[in-house]
C-alpha positions as a Markdown table, in Angstrom:
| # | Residue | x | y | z |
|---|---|---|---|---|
| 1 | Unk | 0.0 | 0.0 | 0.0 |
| 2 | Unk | 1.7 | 3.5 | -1.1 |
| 3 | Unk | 2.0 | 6.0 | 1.8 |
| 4 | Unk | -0.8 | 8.5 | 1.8 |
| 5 | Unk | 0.0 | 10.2 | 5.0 |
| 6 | Unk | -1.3 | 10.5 | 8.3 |
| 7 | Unk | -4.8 | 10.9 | 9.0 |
| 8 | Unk | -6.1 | 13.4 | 11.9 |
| 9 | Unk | -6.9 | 10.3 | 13.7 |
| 10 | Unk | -3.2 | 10.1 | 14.3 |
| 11 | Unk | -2.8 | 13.6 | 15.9 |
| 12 | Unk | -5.8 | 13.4 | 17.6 |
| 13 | Unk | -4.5 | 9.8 | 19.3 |
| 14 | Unk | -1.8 | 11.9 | 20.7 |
| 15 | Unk | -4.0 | 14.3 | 21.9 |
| 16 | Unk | -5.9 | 12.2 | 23.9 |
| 17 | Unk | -2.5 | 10.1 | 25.1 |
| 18 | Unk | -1.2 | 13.8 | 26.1 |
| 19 | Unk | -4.2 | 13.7 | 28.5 |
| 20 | Unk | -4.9 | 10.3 | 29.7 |
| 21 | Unk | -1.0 | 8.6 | 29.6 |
| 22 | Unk | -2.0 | 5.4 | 31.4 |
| 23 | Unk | -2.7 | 2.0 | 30.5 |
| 24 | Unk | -6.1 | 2.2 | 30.4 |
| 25 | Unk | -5.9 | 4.0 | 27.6 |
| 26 | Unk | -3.1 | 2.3 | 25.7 |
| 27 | Unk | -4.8 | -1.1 | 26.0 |
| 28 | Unk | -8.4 | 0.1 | 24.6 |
| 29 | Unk | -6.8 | 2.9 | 22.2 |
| 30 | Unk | -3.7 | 0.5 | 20.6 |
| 31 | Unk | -6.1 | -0.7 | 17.6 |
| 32 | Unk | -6.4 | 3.2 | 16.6 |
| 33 | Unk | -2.4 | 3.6 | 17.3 |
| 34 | Unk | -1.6 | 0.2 | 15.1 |
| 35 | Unk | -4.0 | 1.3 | 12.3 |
| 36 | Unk | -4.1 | 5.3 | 12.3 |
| 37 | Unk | 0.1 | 6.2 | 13.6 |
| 38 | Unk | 2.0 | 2.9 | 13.5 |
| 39 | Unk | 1.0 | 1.6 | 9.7 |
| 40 | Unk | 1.2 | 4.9 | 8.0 |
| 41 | Unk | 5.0 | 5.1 | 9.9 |
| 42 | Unk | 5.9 | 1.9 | 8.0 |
| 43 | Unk | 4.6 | 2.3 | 4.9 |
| 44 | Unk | 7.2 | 5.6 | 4.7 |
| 45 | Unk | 9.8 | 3.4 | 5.7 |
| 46 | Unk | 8.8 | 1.1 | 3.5 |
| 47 | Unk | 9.0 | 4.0 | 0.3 |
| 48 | Unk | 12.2 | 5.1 | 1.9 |
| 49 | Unk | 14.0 | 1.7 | 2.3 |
| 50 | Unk | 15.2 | 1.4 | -1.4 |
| 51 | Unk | 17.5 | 5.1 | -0.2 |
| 52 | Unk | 18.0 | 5.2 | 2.6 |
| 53 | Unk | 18.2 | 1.3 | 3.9 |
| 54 | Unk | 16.6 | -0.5 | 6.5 |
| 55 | Unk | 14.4 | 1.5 | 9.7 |
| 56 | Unk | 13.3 | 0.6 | 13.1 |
| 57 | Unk | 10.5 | 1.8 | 15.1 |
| 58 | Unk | 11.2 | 2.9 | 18.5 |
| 59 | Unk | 8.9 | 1.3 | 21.2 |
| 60 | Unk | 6.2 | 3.4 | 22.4 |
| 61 | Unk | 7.0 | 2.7 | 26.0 |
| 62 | Unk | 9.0 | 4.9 | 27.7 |
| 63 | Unk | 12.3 | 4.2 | 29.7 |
| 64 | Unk | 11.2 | 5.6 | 33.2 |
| 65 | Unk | 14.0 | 3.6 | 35.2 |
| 66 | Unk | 15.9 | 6.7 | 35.9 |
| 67 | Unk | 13.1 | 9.5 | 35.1 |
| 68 | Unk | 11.0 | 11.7 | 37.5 |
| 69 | Unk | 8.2 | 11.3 | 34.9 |
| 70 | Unk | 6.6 | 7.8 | 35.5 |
| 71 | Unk | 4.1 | 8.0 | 32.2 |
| 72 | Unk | 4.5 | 5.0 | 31.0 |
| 73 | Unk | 4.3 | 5.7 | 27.1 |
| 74 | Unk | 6.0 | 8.2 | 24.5 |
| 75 | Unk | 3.5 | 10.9 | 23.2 |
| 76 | Unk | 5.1 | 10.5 | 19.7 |
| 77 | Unk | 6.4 | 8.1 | 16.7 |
| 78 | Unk | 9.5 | 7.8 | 16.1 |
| 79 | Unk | 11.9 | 5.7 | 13.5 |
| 80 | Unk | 15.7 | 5.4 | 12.3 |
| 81 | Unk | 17.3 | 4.6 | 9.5 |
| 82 | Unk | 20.2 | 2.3 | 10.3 |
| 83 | Unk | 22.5 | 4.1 | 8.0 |
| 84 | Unk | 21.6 | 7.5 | 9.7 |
| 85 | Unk | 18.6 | 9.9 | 9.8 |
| 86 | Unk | 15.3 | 9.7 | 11.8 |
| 87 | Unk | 11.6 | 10.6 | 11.5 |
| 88 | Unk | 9.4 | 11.5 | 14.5 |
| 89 | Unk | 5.4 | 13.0 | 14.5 |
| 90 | Unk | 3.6 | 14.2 | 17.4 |
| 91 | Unk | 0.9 | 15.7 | 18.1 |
| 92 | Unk | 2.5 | 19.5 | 17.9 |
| 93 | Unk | 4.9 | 18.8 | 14.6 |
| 94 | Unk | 6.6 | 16.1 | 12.5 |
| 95 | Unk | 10.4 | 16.4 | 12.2 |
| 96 | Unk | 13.2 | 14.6 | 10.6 |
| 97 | Unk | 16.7 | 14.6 | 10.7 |
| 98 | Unk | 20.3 | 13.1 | 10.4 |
| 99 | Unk | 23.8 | 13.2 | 11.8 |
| 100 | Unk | 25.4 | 12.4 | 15.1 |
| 101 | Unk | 23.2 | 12.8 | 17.6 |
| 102 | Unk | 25.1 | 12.3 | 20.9 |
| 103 | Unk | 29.0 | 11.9 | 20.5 |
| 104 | Unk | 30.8 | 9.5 | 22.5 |
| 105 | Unk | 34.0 | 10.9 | 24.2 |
| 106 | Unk | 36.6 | 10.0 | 21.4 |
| 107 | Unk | 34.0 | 11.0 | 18.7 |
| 108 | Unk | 33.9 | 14.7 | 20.8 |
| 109 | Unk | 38.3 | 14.8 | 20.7 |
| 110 | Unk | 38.1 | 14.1 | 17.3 |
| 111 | Unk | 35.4 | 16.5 | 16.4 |
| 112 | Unk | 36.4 | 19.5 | 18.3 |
| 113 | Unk | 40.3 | 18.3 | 17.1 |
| 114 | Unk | 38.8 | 18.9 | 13.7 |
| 115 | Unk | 37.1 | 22.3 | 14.2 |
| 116 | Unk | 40.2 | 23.9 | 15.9 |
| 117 | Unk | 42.1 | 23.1 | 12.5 |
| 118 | Unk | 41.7 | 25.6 | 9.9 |
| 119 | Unk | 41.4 | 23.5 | 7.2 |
| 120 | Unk | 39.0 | 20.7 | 8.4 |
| 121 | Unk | 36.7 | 23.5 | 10.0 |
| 122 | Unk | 36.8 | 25.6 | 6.7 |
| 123 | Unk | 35.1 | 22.2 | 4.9 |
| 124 | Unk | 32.4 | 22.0 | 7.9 |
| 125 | Unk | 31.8 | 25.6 | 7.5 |
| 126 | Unk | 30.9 | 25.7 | 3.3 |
| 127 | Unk | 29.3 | 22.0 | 3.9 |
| 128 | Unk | 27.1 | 24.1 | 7.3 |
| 129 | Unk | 26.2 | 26.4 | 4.3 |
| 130 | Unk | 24.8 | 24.3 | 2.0 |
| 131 | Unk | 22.9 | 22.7 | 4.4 |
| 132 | Unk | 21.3 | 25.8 | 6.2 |
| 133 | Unk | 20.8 | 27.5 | 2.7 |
| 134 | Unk | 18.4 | 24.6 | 1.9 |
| 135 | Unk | 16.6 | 26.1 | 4.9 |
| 136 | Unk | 18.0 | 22.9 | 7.2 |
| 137 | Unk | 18.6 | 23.5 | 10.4 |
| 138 | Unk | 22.4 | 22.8 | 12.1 |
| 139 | Unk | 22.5 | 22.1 | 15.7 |
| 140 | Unk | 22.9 | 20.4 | 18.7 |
| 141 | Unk | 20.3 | 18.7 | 20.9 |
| 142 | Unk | 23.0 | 19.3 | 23.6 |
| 143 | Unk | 26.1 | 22.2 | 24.6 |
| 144 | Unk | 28.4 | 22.8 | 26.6 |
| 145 | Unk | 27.9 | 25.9 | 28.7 |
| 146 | Unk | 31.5 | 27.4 | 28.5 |
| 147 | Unk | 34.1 | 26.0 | 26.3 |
| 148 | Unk | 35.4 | 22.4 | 26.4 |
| 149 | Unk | 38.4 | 21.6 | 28.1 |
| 150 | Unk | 41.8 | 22.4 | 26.8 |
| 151 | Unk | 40.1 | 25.3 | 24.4 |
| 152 | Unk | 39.9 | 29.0 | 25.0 |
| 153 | Unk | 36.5 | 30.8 | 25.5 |
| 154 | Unk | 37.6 | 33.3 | 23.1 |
| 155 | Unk | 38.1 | 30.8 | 20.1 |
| 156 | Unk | 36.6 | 31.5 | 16.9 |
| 157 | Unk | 34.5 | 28.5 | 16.6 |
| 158 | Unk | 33.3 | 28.2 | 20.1 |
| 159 | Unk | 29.7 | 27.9 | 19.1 |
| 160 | Unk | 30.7 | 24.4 | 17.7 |
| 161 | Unk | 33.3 | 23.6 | 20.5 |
| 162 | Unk | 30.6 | 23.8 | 22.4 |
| 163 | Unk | 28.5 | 21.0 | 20.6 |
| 164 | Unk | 28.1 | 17.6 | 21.7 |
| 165 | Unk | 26.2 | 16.7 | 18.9 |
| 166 | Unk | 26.1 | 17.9 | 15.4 |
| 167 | Unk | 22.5 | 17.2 | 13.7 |
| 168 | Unk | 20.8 | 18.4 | 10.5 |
| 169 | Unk | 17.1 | 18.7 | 11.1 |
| 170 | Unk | 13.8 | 19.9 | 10.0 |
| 171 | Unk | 10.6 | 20.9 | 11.8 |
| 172 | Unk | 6.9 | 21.6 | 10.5 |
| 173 | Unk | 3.6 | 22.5 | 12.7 |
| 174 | Unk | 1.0 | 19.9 | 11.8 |
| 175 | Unk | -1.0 | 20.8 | 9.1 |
| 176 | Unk | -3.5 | 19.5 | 6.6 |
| 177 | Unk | -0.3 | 18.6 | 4.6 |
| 178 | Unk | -0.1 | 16.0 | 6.7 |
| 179 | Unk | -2.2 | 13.2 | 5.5 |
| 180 | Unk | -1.4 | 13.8 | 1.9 |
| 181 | Unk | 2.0 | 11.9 | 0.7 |
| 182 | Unk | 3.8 | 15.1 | 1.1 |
| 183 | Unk | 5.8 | 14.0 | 4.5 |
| 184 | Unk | 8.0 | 11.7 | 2.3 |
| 185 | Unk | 9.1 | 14.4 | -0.2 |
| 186 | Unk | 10.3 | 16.1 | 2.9 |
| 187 | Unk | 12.2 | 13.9 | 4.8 |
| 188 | Unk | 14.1 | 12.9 | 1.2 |
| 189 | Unk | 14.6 | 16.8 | 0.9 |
| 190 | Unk | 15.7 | 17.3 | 4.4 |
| 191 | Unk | 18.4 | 13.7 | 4.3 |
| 192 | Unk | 19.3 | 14.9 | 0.6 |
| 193 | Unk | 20.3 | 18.7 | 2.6 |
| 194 | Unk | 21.9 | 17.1 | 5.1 |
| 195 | Unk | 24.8 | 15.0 | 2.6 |
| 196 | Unk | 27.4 | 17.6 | 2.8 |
| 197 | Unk | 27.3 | 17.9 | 6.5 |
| 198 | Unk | 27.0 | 13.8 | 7.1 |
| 199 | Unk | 29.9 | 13.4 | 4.9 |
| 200 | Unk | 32.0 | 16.2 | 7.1 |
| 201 | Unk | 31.2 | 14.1 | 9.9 |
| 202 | Unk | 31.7 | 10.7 | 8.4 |
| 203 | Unk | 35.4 | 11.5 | 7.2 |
| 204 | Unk | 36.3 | 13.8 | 10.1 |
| 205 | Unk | 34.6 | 12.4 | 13.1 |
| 206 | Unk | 33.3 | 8.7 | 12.6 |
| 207 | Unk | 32.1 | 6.0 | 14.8 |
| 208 | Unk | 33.1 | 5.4 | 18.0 |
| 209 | Unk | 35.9 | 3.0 | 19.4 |
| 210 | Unk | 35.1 | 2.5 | 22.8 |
| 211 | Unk | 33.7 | -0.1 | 23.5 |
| 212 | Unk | 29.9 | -0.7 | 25.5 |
């Protein structure tokens, strides 16, 4: 089945879990989640797969082990691509993105080791440009307050010292727009954006080594 979209049953299944985040309401509501947000989820994957490679869905429970907030389930979708890049809808917005989203602490030496050298940080700077001029956001989902360790506060490229992620992103306000096929041509426009930045970070930065 080709994706369509999400229908307002979707956003209005959030709305609901937004208010009433128990059990209850999971157990009697998960036929609408299955049919009306989880489907329409993989059936984009599905479209995308052939591009940009096999997805997962993240579980719609949530991980309150070590969390003041005890509700018990995640008031959004969410899905990555193994080879990078994610998709997430709410109630509020749908978003999607790529990049590296949390650095481990060798993948932070060898970023910020890269951004203090001129050359490497003149690459990440026309490849930051490409990106934001195709109205793709660069950031980080986290930052240091002052400057990392062994750099001065003064340096010239402390806003992405600071980083301890670096991610290309988009983000829309729900709209109509929504349950109309038009949420696939925006990812692959937002992933396409992202390349230049990706590849900065794949040559310069790369996996990490330590081991988990």
């Amino acid at each position: 089945m080709a994706f369509t979209g999400w229908p307002i049953e979707a956003i209005e299944f959030f709305e609901r879990l937004e208010d009433d985040n128990t059990k209850v309401f999971w157990t009697e509501h998960k036929p609408v989640y299955d049919e009306f947000v989880r489907a329409p989820m993989q059936g984009l994957l599905d479209e995308l797969a052939k591009k940009y490679g096999p997805s997962k869905i993240f579980r719609p429970h949530r991980d309150v082990r070590f969390s003041k907030d005890k509700t018990p389930y995640k008031t959004n979708i969410a899905a990555a691509f193994e080879n990078g890049g994610y998709v997430s809808l709410s109630a509020d917005s749908f978003s999607t993105g790529t990049g590296y989203y949390m650095m481990a602490k060798d993948q932070l030496a060898r970023f910020r080791a890269a951004i203090d050298d001129d050359k490497t940080a003149e690459v990440l700077e026309r490849a930051i440009a490409k990106v934001t001029a195709a109205d793709v956001e660069v950031m980080s989902f986290d930052s240091l307050k002052t400057a990392p360790r062994g750099y001065p506060k003064n340096h010239p490229r402390i806003e992405l010292l600071r980083m301890k992620g670096c991610v290309a992103r988009r983000e829309w306000k729900i709209g109509a727009w929504l349950d109309t096929a038009e949420p696939k041509d925006r990812v692959m426009a937002t992933l396409d954006a992202a390349k230049p930045l990706v590849k900065w970070l794949d040559t310069n930065v790369g996996p990490t080594t330590i081991a988990r």
